[in-house]
C-alpha positions in Angstrom: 146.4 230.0 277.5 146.8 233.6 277.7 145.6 234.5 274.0 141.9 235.9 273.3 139.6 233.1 272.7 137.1 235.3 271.4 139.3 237.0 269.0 137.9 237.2 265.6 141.5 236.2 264.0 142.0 233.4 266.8 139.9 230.4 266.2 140.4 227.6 269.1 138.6 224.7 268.6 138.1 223.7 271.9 136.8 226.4 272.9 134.5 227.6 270.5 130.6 228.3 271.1 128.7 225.8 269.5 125.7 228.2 269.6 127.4 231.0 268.2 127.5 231.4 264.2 130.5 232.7 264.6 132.3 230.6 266.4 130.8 226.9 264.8 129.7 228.4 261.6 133.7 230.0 260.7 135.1 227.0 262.3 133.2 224.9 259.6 134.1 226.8 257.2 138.1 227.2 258.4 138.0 223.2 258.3 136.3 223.1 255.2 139.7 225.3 253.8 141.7 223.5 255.4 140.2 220.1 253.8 140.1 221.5 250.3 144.0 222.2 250.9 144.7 218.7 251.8 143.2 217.5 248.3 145.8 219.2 247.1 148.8 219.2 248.7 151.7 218.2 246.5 155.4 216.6 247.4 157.0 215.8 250.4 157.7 218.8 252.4 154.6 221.5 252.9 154.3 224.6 254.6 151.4 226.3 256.5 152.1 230.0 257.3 150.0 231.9 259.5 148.8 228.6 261.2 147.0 230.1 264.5 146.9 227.4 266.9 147.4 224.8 264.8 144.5 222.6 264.2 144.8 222.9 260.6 148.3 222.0 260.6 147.3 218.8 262.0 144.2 218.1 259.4 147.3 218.4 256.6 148.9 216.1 258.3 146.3 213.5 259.0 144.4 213.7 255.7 148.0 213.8 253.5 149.8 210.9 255.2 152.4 211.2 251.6 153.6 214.4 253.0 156.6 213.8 255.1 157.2 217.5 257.2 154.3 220.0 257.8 155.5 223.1 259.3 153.1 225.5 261.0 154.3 229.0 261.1 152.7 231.9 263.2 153.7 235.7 264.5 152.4 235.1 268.0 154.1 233.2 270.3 151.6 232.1 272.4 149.4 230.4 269.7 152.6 228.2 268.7 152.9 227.3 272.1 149.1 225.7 272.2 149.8 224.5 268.8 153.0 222.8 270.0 151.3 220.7 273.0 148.0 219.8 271.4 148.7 219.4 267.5 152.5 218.4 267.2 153.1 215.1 265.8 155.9 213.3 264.5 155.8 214.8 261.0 154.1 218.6 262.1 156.7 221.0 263.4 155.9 224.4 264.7 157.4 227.5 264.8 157.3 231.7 266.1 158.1 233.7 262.9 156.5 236.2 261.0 155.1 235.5 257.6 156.7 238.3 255.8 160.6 237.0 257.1 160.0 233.4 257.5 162.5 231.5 256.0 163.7 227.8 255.0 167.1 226.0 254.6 164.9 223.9 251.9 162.1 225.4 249.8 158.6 223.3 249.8 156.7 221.5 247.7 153.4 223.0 248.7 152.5 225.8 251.1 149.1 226.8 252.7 147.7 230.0 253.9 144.7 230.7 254.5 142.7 233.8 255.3 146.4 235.6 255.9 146.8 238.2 253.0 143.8 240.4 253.8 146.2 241.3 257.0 148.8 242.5 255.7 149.5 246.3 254.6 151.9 244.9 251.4 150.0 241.8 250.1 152.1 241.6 246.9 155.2 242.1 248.7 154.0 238.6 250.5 153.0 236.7 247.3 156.7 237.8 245.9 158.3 236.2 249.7 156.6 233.2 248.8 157.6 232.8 245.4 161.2 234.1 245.6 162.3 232.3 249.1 160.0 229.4 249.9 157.9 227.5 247.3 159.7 225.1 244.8 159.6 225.0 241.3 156.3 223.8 239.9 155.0 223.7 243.7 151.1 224.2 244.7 150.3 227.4 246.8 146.6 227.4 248.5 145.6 230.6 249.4 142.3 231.9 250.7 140.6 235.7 251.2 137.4 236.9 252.2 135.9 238.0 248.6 133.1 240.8 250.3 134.4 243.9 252.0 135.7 243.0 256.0 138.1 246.2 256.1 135.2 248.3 257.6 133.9 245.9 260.1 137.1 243.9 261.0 139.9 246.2 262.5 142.2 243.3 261.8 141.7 243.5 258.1 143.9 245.9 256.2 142.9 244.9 252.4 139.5 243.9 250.6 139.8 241.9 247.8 137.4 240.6 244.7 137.8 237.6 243.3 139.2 239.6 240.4 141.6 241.2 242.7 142.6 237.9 244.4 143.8 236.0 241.3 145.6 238.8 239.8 148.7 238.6 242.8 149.3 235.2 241.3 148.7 235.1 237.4 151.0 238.3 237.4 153.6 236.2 238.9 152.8 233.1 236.4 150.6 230.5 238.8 148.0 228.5 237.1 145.5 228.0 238.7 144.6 224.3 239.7 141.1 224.3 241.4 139.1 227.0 243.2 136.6 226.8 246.1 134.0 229.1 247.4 132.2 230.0 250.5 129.3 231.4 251.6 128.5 232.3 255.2 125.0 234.2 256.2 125.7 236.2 259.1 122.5 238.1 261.1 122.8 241.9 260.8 121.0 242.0 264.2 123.6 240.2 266.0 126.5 241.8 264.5 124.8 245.4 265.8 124.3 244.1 269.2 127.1 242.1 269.3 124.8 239.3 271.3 128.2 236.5 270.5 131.2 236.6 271.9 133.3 236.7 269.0 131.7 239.6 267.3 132.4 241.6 270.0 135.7 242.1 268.5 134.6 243.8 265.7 135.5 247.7 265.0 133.8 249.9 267.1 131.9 253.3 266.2 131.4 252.4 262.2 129.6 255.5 261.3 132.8 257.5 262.3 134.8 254.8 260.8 132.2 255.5 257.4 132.6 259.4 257.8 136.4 258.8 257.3 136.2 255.9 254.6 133.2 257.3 252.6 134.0 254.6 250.0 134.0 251.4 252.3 130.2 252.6 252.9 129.7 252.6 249.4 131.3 249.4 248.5 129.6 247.7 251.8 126.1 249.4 250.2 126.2 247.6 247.2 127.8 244.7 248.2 124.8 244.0 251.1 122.1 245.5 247.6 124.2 242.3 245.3 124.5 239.8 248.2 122.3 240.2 251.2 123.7 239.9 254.6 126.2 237.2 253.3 130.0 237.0 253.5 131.9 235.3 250.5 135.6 233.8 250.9 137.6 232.1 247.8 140.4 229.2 248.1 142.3 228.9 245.3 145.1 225.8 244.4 147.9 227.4 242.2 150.7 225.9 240.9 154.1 227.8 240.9 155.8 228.4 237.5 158.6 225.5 236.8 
């Protein structure tokens, strides 16, 4: 394996820290996603874009045995590899491309991607992918985003978005949504300040210069922590596509 374990955008089961909260706590949570998703998957053919190593790729697969092809789809090379030797099955493909140029002889019936669109610079240029080259006609879209700020503490982050925010991408395009599902995960200010786990190690370094350039992520994390606590809030939604 020559990824980072400890990544915060790289979950491996296998070898996450069963003491750490966030390495057992977010993997709960990413399965919990990814079994929400499965509820829902519709048709024959689905798609899961940004799939990391794979794992929940396979849970489609195993929970959603009407679904004849699962495709897993990620940027880095490295996690297909993994994903190809310890999730691929006879239905569950797997394959190197980015999310923003991905695309597919045949559309699918449903796609899946979760905790994706907070990376990317153009989210609504990604929604409009989706919907224009890869989902079907009255096909379900599952989509999940952290709903609190992670911009200012997650260097891999490039949008924050409300739950407001989240739906509008989609009921500007004509989805309905189908079902929605919400997270909450407590997370210890102490730990994330002395980065004591292994996985929070890779969050951004100096954030009071970070604050002194982003004056308004301070504010926003101010009153988010004033509303919530020391919490972070995520938000899977099922849509279905316009016919």
């Amino acid at each position: 394996m020559s990824f980072d374990i400890n990544s915060m955008e790289r979950l491996v089961p296998e070898h996450v820290n069963l003491h750490d909260a966030t390495g057992s706590d977010t993997l709960e949570l990413h399965l919990a996603r990814y079994e929400f998703a499965a509820q829902h998957l519709f048709g024959q053919r689905a798609l899961d874009i940004a799939c990391g190593v794979g794992y929940g790729t396979r849970l489609l697969a195993d929970r959603s045995t009407q679904v004849d092809e699962l495709v897993g789809v990620d940027l880095e090379a490295n996690a297909i590899e993994y994903a190809q030797q310890r999730y691929a099955c006879q239905r569950v493909t797997f394959i190197t491309s980015d999310a923003m140029s991905y695309g597919n002889a045949h559309r699918f019936d449903s796609i899946v991607s979760l905790e994706t669109i907070e990376h990317l610079a153009e989210p609504d240029k990604f929604i409009e992918h989706l919907s224009t080259n890869l989902i079907s006609s009255g096909g379900v879209l599952i989509a999940s985003v952290p709903t609190t700020p992670s911009v200012d503490a997650n260097p891999h982050h490039l949008q924050d978005f409300s739950e407001c925010s989240f739906r509008r991408l989609f009921l500007r395009r004509g989805y309905r949504e189908i079902a929605a599902f919400r997270q909450i995960q407590p997370f210890s200010a102490w730990k994330v300040a002395t980065r004591s786990e292994a996985r929070v190690k890779d969050l951004r370094r100096n954030l009071p210069a970070y604050y002194l350039r982003h004056p308004s992520s301070l504010v926003k994390r101010i009153l988010t922590t004033l509303r919530y606590g020391f919490e972070n809030h995520y938000l899977t939604v099922a849509w279905r596509a316009p016919s």
